[in-house]
ROKOLLO-76413 format. One line per 3 residues: number of its first residue (from 1); for each residue x negated, y, z negated of C-alpha. Coordinates in steps of 0.1 Angstrom, whole numbers, plus 5000, padded with zeros to 4 digits. Example, Ala and Ser with C-alpha at 12.3 -4.5 7.8 and 13.67 -1.06 7.14 Angstrom:
residues 2
1 = 4877:4955:4922 ~ 4863:4989:4929
//
This chain:
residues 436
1 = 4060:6586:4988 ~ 4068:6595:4953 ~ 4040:6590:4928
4 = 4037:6602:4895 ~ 4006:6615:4877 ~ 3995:6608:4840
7 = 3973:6635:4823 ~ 3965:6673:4843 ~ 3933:6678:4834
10 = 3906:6685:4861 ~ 3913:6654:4879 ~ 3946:6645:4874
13 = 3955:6686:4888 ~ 3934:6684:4916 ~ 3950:6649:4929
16 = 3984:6660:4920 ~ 3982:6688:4939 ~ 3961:6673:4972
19 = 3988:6644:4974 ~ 4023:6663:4973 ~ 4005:6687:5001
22 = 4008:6662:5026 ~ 4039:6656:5023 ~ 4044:6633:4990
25 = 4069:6645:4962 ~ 4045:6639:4932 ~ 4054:6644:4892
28 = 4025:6654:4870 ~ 4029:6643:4836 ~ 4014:6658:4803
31 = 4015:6655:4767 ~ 4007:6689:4756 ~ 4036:6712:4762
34 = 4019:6744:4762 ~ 3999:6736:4787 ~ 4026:6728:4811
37 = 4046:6755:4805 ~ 4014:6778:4818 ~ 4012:6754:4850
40 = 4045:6756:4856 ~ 4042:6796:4853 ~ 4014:6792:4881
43 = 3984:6797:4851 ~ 3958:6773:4861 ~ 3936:6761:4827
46 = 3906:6753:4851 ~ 3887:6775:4873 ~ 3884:6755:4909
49 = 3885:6778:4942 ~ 3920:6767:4958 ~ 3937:6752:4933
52 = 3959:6774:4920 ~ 3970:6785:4958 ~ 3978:6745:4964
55 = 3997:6744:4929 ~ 4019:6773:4934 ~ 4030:6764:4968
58 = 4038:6730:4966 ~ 4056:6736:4933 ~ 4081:6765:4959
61 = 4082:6735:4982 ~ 4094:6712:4953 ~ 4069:6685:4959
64 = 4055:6688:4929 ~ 4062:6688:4896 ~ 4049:6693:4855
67 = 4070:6677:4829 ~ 4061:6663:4796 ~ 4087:6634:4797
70 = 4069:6604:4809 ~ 4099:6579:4815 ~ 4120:6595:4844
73 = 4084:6601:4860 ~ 4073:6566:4860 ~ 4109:6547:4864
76 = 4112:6565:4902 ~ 4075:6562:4915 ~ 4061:6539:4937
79 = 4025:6546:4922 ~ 4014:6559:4894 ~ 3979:6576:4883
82 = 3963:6572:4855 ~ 3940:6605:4851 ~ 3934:6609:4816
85 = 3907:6619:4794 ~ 3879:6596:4789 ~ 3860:6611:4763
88 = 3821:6597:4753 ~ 3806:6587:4719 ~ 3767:6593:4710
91 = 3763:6559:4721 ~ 3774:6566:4759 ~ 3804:6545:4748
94 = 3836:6555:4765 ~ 3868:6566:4742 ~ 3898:6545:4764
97 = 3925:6543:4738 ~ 3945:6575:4762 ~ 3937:6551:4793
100 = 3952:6524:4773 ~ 3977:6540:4759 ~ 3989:6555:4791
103 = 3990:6517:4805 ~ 4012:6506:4777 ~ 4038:6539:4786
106 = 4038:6529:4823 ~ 4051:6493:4813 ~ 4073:6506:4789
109 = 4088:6531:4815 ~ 4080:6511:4846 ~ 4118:6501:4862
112 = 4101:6486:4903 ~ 4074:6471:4907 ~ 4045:6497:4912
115 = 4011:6500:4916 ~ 3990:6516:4883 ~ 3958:6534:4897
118 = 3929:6540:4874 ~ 3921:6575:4887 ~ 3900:6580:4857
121 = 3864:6571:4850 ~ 3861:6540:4830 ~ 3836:6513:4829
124 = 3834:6478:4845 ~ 3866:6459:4829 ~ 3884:6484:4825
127 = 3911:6470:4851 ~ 3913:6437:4838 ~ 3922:6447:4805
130 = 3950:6467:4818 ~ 3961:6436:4833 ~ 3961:6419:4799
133 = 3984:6445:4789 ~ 4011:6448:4809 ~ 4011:6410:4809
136 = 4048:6400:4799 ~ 4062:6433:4820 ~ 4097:6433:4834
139 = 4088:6442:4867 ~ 4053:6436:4888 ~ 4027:6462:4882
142 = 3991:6456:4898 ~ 3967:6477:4887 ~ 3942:6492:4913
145 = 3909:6508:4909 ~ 3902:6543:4926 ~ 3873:6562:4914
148 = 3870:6600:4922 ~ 3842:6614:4941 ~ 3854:6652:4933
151 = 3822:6678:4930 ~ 3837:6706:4908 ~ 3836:6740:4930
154 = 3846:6718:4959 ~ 3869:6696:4944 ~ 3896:6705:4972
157 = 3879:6697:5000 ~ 3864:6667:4990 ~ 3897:6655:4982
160 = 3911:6664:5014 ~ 3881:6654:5035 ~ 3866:6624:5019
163 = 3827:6609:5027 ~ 3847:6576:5019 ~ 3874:6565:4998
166 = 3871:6534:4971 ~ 3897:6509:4960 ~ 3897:6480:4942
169 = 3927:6458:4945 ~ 3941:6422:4947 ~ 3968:6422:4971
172 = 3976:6430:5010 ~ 4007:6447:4995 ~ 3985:6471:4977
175 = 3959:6475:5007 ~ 3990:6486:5026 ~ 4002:6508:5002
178 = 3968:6526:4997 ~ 3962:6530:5032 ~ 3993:6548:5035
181 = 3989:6572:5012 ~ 3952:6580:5020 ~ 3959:6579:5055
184 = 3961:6616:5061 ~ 3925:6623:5043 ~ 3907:6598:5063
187 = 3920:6605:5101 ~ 3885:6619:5113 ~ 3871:6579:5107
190 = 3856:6584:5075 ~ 3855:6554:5057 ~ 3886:6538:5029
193 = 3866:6506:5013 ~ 3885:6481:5000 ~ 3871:6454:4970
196 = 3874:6440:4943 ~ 3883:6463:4908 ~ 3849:6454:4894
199 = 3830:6468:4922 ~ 3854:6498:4925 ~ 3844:6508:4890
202 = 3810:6502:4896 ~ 3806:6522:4928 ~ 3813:6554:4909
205 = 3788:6548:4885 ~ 3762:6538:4908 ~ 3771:6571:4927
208 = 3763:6591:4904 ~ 3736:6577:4884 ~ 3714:6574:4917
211 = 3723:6616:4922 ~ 3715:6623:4889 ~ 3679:6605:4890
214 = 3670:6619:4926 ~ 3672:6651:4901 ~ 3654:6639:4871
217 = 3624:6628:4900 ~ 3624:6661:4912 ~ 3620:6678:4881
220 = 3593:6656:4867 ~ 3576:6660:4900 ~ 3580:6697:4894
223 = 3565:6697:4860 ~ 3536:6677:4877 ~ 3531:6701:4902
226 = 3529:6731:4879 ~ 3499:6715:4858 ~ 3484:6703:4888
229 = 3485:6739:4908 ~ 3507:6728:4935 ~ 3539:6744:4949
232 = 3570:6718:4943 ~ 3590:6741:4970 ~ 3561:6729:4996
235 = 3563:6692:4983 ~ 3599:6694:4990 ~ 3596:6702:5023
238 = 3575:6671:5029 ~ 3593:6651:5007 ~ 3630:6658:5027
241 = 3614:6655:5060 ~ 3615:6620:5058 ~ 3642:6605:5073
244 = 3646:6575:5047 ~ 3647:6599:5018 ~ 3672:6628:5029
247 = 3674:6666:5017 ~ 3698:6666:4989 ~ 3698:6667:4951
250 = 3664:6675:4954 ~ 3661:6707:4941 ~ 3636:6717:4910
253 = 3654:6729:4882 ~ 3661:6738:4847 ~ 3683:6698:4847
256 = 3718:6689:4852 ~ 3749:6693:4833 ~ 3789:6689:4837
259 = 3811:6663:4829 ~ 3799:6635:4855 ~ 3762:6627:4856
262 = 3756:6634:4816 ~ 3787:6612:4806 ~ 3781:6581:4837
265 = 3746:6580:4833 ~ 3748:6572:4797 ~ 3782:6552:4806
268 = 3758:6528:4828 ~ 3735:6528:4796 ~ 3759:6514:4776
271 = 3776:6486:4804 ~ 3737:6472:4802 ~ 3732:6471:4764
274 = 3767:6451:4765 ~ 3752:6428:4788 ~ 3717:6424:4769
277 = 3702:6447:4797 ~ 3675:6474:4790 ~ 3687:6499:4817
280 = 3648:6516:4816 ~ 3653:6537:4846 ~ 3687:6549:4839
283 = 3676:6563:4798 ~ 3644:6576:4818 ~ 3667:6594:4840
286 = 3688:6607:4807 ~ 3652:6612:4789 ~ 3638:6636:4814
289 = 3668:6655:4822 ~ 3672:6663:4785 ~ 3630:6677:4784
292 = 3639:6692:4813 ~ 3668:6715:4796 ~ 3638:6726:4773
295 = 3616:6740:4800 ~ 3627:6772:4801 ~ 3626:6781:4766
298 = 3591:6766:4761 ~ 3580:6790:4788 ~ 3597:6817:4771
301 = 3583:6808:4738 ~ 3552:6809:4754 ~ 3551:6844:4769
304 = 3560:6860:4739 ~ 3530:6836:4723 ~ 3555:6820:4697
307 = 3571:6854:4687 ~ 3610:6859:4697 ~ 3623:6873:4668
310 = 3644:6900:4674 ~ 3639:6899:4711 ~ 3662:6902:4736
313 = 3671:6878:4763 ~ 3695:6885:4793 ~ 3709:6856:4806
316 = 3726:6853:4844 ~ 3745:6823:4849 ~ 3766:6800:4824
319 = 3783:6772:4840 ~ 3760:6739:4845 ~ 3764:6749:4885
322 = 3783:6776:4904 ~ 3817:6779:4913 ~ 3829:6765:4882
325 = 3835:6775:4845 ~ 3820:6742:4835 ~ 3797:6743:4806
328 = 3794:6705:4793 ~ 3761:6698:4791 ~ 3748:6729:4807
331 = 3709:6738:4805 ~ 3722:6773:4794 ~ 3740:6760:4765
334 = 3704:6746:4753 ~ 3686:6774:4764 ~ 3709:6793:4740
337 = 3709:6776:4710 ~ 3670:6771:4710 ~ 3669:6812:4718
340 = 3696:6814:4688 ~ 3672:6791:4663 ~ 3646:6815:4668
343 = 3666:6844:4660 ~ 3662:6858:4695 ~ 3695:6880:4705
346 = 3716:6869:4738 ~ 3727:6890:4762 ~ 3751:6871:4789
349 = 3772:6872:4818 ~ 3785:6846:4842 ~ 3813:6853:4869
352 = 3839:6828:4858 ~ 3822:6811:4826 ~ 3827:6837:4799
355 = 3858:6823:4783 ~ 3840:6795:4783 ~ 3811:6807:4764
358 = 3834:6823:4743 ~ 3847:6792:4727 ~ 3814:6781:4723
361 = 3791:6809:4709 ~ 3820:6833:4695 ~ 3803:6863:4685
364 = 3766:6849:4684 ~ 3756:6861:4716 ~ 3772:6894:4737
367 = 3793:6884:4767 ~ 3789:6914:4794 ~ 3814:6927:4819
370 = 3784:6926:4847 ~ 3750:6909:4855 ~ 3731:6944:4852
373 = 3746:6953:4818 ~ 3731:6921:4803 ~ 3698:6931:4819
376 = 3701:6968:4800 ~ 3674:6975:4769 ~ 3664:6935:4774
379 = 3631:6918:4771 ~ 3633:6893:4799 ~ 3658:6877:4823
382 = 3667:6839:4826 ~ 3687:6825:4850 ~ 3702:6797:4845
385 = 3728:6789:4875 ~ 3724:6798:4909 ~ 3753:6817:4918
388 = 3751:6839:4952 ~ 3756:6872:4933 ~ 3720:6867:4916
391 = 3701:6860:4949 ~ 3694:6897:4960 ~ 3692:6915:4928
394 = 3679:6953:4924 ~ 3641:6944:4914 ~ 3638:6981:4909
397 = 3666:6982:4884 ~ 3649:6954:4866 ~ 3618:6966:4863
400 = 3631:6997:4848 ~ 3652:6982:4822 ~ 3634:6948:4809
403 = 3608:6953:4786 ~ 3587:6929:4790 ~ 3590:6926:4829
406 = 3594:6893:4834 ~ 3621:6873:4849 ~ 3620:6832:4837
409 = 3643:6812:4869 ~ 3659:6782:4862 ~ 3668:6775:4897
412 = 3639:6791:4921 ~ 3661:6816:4938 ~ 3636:6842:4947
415 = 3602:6845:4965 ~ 3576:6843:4937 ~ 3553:6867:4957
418 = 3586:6895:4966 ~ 3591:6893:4929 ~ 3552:6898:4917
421 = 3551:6931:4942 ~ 3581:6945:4921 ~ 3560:6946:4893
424 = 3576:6915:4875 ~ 3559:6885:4864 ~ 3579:6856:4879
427 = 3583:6821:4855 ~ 3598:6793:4877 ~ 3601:6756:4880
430 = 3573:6737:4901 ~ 3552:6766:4901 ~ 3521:6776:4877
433 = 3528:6801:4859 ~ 3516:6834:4864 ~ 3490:6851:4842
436 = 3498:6878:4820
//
């Protein structure tokens, strides 16, 4: 099938890529010229294990393509994506004018009838004012809803192996269409739902708005637990044994980040003040998660009995969650900036995120080649994101290089009582504190 896909960022790539491997000659399509001159080199601009292996090879194979000329793209393809940038306002609001605009260049370009898939998140409408404007087109182009239910660091295999597949459509013609093309992903009997656009649209945000709070009740739960004197990790373990409630997403922590939960939580937000709705447990998940970005530095702040000027603090782990350079909305970008405001130094290192950090801090913190040179002549460690290089560390080697012996985790990686026989006092989430 030839398809064409509009915009290469993390989902647009990812999709491109996953289609022409089974077979299908697709034509990615961006804007910015630089960047697709470096993808058509074989430089990847995101950091997603497999990607650039399934981008180089089907480029050799000529399946797929990068160009920044829109019309030949569109006038050949039987279905085009739209997988553009959706960027989000203070409000939760939802910038669409690229989704819109990229509608208007499809009907422009548009030579057969086709099918125009919303590959991008957008709110509920979203479809039906695409409708109203390619109303007056010279061919027939329905527009189909197909959320994405991509987890950065595994973006590849969820593509490739779906939990279920969403589509919102009108027609048997598009039902056929979509089934064809998804066919090879969903041969072990997992599950391709088809609805109405509406309900497409809403599924992803339902998805991950109910993720997002099975982490914000975990982390309240957590705080609980640590005022109470009891053990979160042993709460868990009765908590997930139950059948009805399941094991996942409920992990104590220092709160969520990335480009999903953040943006669709707040996305949902908005869709109910539209609609004169209140959404109180949605801005209660939002409220918490935000407080719970703050825990770490509090305990910090705490140790040092208000007095972090001039300290130093060694922090392992950047991105919002491992195997990814991510760092929208990460707790570490808080933890940072409160550490920064009270004239604390920052000593980093993260295995992929460093560019990343880069771009945001510049030359406010130090970036370091290794996690054991950030820990050298600092006060304390934080971790922040629970990559498997930080799971075993040296406790010797910390002990003899942080001042303050005391390591402050984010993400409850380590046995509090292995850690307290090094010699370290050991700050984590769910757990009272120890006393110093």
């Amino acid at each position: 099938m030839k398809l064409c896909v509009l915009g290469t960022g993390y989902v647009g790539l990812v999709a491109g890529a996953c289609f022409s491997d089974s077979g299908n000659h697709v034509v990615c399509v961006d804007l910015d010229k630089e960047k697709v001159k470096k993808i058509q080199k074989g430089e990847i601009p995101i950091f997603e294990p497999g990607l650039d292996e399934l981008v180089i090879r089907n480029v050799k194979a000529n399946r797929l393509e990068f160009t920044t000329d829109a019309s030949l793209a569109i006038a050949d393809s039987q279905v085009v994506f739209i997988a553009v940038g959706t960027p989000s306002g203070k409000d939760g609001s939802l910038d669409l004018k690229f989704v819109f605009k990229a509608v208007e260049t499809v009907k422009e370009f548009a030579k057969k009838d086709l099918l125009l898939v919303l590959k991008s998140t957008v709110p509920v409408g979203t479809a039906a004012k695409a409708r109203e404007i390619l109303m007056g087109s010279k061919v027939n182009i329905e527009v189909v809803s197909n959320p994405e239910f991509l987890k950065e660091g595994t973006a590849i295999n969820d593509f490739l192996r779906p939990d279920r597949v969403v589509i919102g459509c009108q027609t048997e013609k598009a039902k056929r269409i979509m089934s064809d093309l998804y066919a090879p992903y969903v041969r072990s009997g997992n599950p391709l739902y088809f609805m109405d656009n509406s309900s497409a649209e809403m599924a992803k945000y339902a998805a991950n708005a109910f993720l997002a709070m099975k982490i914000s009740f975990i982390n309240e739960l957590a705080v609980l637990s640590e005022k109470v004197g009891a053990d979160i990790q042993d709460v868990r373990k009765a908590l997930v044994s139950d059948s009805r409630i399941g094991n996942k997403f409920l992990y104590a922590g220092c709160g969520y980040g990335g480009s999903c939960f953040p943006k669709d939580v707040q996305g949902l937000i908005h869709v109910g003040n539209q609609f004169g709705m209140n959404l109180e447990m949605f801005r209660a998940v939002h409220d918490v998660n935000e407080k719970q970005k703050k825990v770490l530095f509090e305990k910090i702040n705490k140790h040092f009995k208000g007095d972090l000027k001039d300290k130093t603090v060694a922090i392992w782990g950047l991105s919002f969650k491992p195997m990814t350079d991510d760092m929208r909305e990460a707790p570490s970008v808080t933890l940072i900036n409160a550490l920064l405001d009270s004239k604390c130094k920052v000593r980093a290192y993260d295995p992929v995120a460093a560019h990343e950090a880069k771009k945001l801090f510049e030359n406010r913190i130090e970036i370091c080649e290794n996690a054991y040179e950030a820990v050298r002549n600092a006060d304390v460690l934080a971790i922040m994101t629970e990559w498997n290089e930080f799971r075993s560390p040296d406790f010797e080697f910390l002990k003899t290089n942080l001042k303050a012996l005391a390591i402050f985790d984010g993400r409850n990686l380590f046995n509090p009582k292995s850690v307290e026989a090094s010699g370290l006092s050991y700050y984590c989430i769910g757990r009272p504190d120890p006393m110093v």
